[in-house]
C-alpha positions in Angstrom: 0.0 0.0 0.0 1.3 3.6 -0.7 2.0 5.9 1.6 -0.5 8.2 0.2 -3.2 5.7 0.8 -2.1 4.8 3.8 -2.8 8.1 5.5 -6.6 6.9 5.5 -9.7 8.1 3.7 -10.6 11.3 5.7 -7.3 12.7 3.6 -8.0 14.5 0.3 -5.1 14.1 -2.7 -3.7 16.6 -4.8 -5.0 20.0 -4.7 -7.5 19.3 -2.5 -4.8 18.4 0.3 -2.8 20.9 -0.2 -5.9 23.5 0.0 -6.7 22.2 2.9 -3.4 22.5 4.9 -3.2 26.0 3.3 -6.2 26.9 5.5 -5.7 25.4 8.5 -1.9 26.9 8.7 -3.5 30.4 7.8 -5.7 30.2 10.5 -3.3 29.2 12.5 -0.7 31.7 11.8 -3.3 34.5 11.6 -4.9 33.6 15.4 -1.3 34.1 16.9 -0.6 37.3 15.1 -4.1 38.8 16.0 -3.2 37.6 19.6 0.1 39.6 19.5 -2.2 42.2 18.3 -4.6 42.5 21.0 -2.4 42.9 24.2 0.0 45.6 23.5 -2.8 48.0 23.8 -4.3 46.8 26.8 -1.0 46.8 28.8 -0.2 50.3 27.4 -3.1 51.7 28.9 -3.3 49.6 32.1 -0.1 49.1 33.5 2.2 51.9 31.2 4.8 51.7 28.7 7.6 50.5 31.2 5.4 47.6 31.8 4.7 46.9 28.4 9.1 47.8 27.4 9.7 44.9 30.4 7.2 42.8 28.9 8.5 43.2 25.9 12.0 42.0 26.7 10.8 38.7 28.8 8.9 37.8 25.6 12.4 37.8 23.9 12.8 34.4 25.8 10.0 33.2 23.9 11.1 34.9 21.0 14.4 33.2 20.6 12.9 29.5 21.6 9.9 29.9 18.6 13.6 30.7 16.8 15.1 27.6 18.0 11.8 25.7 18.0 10.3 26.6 14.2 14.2 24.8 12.8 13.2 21.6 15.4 9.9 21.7 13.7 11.6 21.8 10.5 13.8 19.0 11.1 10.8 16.7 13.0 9.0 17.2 10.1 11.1 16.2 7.3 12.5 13.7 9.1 8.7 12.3 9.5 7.4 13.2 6.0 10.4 11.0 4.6 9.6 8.1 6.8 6.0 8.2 5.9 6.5 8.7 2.1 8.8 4.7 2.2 5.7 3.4 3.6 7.0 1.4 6.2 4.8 1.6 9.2 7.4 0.4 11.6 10.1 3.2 10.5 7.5 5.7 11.1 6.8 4.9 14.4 10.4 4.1 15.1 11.5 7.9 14.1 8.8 9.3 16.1 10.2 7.4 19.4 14.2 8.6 18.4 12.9 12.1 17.9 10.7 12.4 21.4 14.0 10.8 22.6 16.2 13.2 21.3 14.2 16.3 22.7 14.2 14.8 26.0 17.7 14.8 25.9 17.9 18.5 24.4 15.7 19.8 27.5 17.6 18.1 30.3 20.7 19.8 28.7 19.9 22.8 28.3 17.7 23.9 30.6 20.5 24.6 33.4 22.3 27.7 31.3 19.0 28.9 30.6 17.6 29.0 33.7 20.5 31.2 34.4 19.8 33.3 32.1 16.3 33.7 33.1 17.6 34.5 36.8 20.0 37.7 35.6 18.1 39.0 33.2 17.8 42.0 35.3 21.6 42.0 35.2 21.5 41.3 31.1 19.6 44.5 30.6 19.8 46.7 33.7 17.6 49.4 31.8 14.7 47.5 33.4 13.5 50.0 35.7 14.6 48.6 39.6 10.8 48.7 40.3 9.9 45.7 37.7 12.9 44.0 38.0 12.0 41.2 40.7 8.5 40.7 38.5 10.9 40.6 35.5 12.8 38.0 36.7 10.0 35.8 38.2 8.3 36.1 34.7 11.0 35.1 32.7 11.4 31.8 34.6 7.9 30.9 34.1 7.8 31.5 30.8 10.9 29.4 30.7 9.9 26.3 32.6 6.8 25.6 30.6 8.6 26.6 27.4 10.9 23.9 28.4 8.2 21.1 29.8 6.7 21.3 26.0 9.9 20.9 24.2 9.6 17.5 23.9 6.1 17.6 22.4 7.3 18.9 19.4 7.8 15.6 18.4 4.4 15.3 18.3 3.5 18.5 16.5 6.0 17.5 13.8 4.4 14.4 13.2 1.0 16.2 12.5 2.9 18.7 10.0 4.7 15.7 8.3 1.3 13.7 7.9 -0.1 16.7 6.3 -2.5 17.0 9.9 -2.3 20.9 9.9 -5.8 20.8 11.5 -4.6 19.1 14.9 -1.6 21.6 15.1 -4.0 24.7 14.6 -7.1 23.7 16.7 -4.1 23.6 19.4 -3.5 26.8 18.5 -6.8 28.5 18.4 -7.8 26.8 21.7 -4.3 28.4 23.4 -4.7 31.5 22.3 -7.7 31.3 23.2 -7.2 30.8 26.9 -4.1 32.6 27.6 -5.4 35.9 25.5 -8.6 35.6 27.8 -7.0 34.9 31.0 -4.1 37.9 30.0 -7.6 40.3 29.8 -8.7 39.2 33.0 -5.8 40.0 34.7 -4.5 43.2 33.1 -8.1 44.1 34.2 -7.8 42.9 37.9 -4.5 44.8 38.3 -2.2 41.9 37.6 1.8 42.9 36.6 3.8 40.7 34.2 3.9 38.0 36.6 0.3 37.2 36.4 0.8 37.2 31.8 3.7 35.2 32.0 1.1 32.9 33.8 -1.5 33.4 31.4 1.3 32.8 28.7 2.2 29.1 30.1 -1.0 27.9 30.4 -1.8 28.4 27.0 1.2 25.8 26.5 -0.6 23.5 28.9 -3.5 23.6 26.5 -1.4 22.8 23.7 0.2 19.5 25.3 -2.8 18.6 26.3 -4.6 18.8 22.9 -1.7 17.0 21.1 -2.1 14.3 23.2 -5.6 13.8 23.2 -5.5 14.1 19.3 -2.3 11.6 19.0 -5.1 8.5 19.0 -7.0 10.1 15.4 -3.4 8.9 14.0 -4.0 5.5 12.5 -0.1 5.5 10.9 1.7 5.4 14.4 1.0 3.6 17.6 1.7 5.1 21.0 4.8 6.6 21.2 7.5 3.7 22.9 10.7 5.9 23.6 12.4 2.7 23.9 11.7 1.6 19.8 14.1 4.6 19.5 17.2 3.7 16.8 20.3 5.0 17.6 21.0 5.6 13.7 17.6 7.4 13.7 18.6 9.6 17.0 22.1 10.2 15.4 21.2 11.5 12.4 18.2 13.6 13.7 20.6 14.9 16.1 23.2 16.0 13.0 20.1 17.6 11.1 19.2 19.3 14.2 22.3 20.4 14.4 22.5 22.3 11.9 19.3 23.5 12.2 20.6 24.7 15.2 23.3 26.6 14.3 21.0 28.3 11.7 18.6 29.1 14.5 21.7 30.9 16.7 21.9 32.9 13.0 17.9 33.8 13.4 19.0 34.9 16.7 21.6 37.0 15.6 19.8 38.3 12.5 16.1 39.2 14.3 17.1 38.6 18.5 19.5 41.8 18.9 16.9 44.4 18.1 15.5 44.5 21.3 18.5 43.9 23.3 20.3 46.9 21.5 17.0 49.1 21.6 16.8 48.3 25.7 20.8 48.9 26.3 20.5 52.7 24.0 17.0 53.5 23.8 14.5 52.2 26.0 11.7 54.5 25.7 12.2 53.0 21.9 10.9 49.3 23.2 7.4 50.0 23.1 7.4 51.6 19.3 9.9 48.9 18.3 7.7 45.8 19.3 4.4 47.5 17.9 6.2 48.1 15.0 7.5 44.3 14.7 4.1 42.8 15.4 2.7 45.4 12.7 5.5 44.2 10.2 5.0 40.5 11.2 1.8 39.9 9.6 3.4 39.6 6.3 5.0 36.3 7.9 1.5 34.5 8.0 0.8 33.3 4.7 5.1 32.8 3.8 5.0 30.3 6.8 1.5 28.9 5.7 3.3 28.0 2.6 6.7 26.6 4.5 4.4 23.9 6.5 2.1 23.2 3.6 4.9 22.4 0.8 7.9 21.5 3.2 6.3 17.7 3.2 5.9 17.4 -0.2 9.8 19.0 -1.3 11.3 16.3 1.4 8.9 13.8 -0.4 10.7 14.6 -3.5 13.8 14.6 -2.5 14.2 11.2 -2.6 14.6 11.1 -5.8 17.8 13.1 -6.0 17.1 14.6 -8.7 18.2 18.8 -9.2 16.7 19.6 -12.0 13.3 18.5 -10.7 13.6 19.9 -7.1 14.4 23.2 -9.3 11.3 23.3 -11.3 9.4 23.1 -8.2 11.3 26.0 -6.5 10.6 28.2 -9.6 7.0 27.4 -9.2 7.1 27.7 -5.8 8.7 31.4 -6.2 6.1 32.2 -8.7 3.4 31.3 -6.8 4.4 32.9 -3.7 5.3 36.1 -4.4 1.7 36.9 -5.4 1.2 36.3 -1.8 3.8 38.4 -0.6 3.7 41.2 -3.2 -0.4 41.8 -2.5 0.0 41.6 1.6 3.6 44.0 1.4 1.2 46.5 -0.5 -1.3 46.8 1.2 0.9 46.6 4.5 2.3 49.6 3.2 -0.3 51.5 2.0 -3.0 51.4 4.8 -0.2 51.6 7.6 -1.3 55.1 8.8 -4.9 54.3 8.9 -4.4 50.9 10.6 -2.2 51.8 13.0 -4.0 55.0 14.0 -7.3 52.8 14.8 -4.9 50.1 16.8 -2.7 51.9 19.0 -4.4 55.6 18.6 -2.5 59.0 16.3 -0.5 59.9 19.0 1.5 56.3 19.0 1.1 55.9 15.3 2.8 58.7 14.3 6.1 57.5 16.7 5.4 53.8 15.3 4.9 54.3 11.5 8.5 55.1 11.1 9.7 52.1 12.2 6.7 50.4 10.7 7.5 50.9 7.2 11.1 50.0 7.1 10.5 46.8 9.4 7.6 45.6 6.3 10.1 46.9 4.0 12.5 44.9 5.5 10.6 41.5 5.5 9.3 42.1 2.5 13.1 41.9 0.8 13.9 38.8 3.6 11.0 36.5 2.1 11.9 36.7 -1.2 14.6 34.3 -0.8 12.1 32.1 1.0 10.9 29.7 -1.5 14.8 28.9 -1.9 15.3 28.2 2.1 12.2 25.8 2.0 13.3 24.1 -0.9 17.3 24.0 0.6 15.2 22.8 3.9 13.3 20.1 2.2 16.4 18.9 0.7 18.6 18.6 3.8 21.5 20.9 2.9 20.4 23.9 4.9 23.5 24.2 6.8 25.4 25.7 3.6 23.1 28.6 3.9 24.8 29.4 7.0 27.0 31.9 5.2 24.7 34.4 3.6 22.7 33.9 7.1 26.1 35.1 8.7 26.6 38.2 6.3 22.7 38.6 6.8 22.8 39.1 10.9 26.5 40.5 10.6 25.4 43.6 8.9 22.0 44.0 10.4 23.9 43.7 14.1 26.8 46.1 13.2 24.6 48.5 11.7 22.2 48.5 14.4 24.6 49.3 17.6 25.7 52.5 14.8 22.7 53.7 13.7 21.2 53.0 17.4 23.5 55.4 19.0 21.9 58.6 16.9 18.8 57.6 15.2 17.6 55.2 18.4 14.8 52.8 17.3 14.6 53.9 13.8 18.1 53.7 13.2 17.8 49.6 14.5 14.8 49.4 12.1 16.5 50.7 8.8 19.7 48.7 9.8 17.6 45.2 9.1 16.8 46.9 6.1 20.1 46.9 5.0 20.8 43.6 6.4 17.9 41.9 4.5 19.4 43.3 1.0 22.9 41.8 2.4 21.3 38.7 3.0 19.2 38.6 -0.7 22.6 39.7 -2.7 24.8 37.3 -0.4 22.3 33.9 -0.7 22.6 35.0 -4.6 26.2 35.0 -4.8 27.4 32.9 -2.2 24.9 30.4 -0.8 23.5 29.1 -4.2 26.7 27.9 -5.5 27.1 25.6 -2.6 24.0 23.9 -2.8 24.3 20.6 -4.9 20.9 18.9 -4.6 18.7 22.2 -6.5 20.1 23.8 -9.7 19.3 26.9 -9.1 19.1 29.4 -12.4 20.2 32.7 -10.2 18.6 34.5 -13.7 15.3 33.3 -13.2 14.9 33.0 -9.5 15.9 37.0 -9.5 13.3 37.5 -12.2 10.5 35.2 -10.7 11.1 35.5 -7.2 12.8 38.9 -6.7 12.5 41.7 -9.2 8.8 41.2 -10.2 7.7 41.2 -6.2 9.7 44.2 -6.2 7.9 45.7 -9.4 4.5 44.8 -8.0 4.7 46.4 -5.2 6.6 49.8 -5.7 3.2 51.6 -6.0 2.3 51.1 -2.5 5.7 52.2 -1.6 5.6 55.5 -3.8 1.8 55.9 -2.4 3.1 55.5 1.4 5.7 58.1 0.8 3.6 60.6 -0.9 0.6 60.2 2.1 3.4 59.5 4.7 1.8 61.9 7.6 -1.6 61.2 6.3 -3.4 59.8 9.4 -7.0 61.5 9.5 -8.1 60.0 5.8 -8.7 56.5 6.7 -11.4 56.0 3.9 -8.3 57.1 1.3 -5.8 54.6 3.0 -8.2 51.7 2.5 -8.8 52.9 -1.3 -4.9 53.4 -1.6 -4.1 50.0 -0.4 -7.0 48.2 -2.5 -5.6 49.6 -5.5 -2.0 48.9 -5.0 -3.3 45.0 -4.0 -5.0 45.0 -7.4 -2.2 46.1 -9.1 0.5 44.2 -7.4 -2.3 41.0 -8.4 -2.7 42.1 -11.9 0.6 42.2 -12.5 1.7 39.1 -11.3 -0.7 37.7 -12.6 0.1 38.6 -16.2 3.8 38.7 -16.0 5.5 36.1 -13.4 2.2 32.9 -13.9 2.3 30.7 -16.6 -1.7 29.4 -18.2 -0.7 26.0 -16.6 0.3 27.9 -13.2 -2.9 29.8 -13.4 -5.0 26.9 -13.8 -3.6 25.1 -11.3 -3.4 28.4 -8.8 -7.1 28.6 -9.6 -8.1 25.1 -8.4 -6.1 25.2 -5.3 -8.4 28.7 -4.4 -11.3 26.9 -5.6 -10.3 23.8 -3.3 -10.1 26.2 -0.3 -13.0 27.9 -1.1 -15.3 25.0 -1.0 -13.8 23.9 1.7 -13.9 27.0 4.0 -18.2 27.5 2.6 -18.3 23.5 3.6 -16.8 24.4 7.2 -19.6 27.1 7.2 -22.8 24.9 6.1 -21.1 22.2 8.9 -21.1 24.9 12.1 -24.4 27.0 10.8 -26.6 23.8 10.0 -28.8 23.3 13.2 -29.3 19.3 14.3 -32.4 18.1 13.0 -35.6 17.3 15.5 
């Protein structure tokens, strides 16, 4: 039996799946940035900006594990989506166990230093006002401790993603969210400090574990998880691939962790507009990670056939297709960022945020155009040979920033990632592509497809954003603006970087999701019959 039959009947093939996962990883994505969305206001008002700048820097800890974690995921799921694609049942279930295995070990060994760190961060960044830095400290090992107690589960949450389960892993979601946004309202509104969110925070975790296990018997390719079915070859070389997806998550850290750090050590009163700013700039990471977790499966599916020239065609459609994607949502980013973030954090904050705002989307923007290449490097296994132009990425964005940080404070940290995102596009070009041996990669067409049409498609909005730049009162223009830009950006890559069979097949993956999503609707409005 194949392993695409074995998966059971309550999976649909082709377009169908893959509309499917798309959805479910949307949601999923989209839930935890409107979470991050609906608490910085609330603490603003309630406990004050210093709250919210402290906040902000204990959420760094669970900022650079989601660094750490999202490679583990990575890895988990390749590893799983390979064993599942040989169709051997007992490999499966035997890569499962060597993964739980190896996490188990990863927690027990690091969770000392860390817990350290946790313990001084008052002492890592003494601009933490002396009156919220006992809360500070008590937060941060919370946070840590159930960050930690869930580390291993991400065995399990990998084996959902490399089944193509994406349901399970965002029902998890929604229901965490769920309970710690609630329980983070309840007790900003009862007077609670940090201590009582980093609470709220962890038992949103618990929820998490909790559903993963509970949904781990709907599985009918694995049995219970035996930790000691666990193959040392397995463990070994999970532990190698991890390792290098380790090293590239110290990179993430160094390319997207020192913002804050340097913003707290030079400019603290700059913490508050920063994160606002970030989460603002971080909603064009939704559908780019929808489309990491829906297609990573299938490229480590076919890379088992070792074969470049396919594992190329597929990142060239994979570039077409998602810089539609990221070309519409950087528009319209850009062009209703005065109106959106005057109704979110009021005029008076917008007008200190939207600086920073606009460089940081800017700045993604030019970061994800190499992402179709870093899944397709991912799904192959040679991600660690990225590691240079990750290097010359961080490299340049850290320098610049404790530079530009010393007379341009925040802003200065924003428009240094700029700069380092254009190092990191020019260096993965130059550097990185010539290293990797499994995808030949025609830097020619990748530019053109995945680089300098995105870039076309969306210099309207840019040109319209700096034109209305202080344009904060016309909210019913910003919409308009950014509607037009989104149609254009569209239009254009609709005509220019999509093929007629690309179209066609880009049209029954929307219609697949479509039914689907109207199905889901029918399902949850249709009352029980009497």
């Amino acid at each position: 039996m194949s392993a695409e039959s074995d998966r059971g009947p309550g999976h649909a093939p082709g377009n169908a799946r893959i509309a499917t996962n798309a959805v479910w990883t949307l949601l999923r994505y989209g839930v935890n940035w409107l979470a991050l969305l609906a608490i910085p206001p609330l603490i603003i008002r309630d406990l004050g900006k210093e709250s919210y700048a402290t906040w902000t820097i204990v959420l760094q800890i669970a900022a650079y594990y989601s660094m750490i974690d999202i490679h583990i995921q990575t890895a988990a799921a390749r590893f799983i989506a390979r064993s599942a694609a040989s169709g051997d049942r007992a490999e499966l279930n035997d890569t499962i166990a060597s993964v739980m295995l190896f996490l188990l070990a990863l927690t027990a060994l690091l969770i000392g230093p860390a817990l350290w760190g946790t313990l001084s961060i008052d002492a890592l960044f003494p601009a933490i006002p002396d009156a919220l830095a006992g809360q500070a400290r008590v937060s941060a090992t919370i946070m840590l401790l159930g960050l930690a107690a869930s580390l291993p589960f991400t065995a399990m949450l990998g084996t959902f993603l490399g089944l193509e389960r994406s349901g399970n892993v965002t029902i998890a979601t929604v229901m965490a969210k769920i309970v710690s946004v609630g329980l983070m309202v309840v007790a900003v509104k009862l007077g609670g400090g940090i201590v009582s969110l980093a609470g709220c925070f962890v038992a949103g975790i618990v929820v998490t574990v909790i559903y993963y296990i509970r949904s781990w018997r709907s599985l009918r390719e694995v049995n219970r998880v035996d930790l000691r079915s666990a193959r040392s070859d397995i463990v070994r070389s999970f532990g190698a691939y991890s390792g290098s997806s380790f090293l590239l998550a110290v990179c993430s850290v160094l390319l997207v962790g020192v913002a804050i750090p340097i913003i707290t050590t030079y400019d603290f009163g700059g913490v508050a507009r920063y994160a606002l700013a970030a989460i603002y700039a971080n909603l064009l990471l939704i559908p780019q990670s929808a489309i990491l977790w829906v297609v990573l499966p299938r490229m480590s599916e076919r890379s088992r056939s070792n074969d470049p020239d396919l594992m190329e065609s597929l990142l060239l459609k994979l570039a077409s297709l998602s810089s539609i994607s990221l070309a519409c949502i950087t528009s319209g980013l850009v062009a209703i960022a005065p109106a959106f973030l005057g109704l979110w954090v009021g005029p008076a904050m917008a007008k200190e945020v939207l600086p920073l705002a606009i460089p940081l989307v800017l700045a993604q923007f030019i970061g994800l155009t190499m992402h179709p290449y870093r899944v397709a490097v991912a799904g192959t296994g040679e991600q660690l040979r990225t590691v240079p132009a990750i290097l010359v990425e961080g490299t340049t964005t850290a320098v610049l920033s404790l530079v530009l940080v010393r007379s341009y404070g925040a802003w200065g940290v924003a428009v240094a990632g700029l700069a380092g995102a254009l190092a990191g596009v020019i260096a993965h070009l130059t550097v990185s592509v010539r290293l990797i041996d499994s995808v030949n990669v025609s830097r020619r067409r990748y530019l053109r497809f995945g680089i300098l049409l995105p870039a076309m498609a969306t210099a309207p909005a840019v040109i319209a954003s700096c034109v209305g730049f202080d344009a904060f009162s016309p909210y019913a223009a910003s919409i308009v603006t950014a509607a037009v830009c989104c149609g254009f950006a569209l239009g254009f890559l609709w005509r220019f970087s999509l093929g007629r069979a690309d179209r066609r097949e880009l049209q029954s993956i929307a219609h697949a999701a479509w039914t689907r999503l109207t199905n889901a609707s029918v399902f949850l409005a249709k009352r029980p019959e009497r």
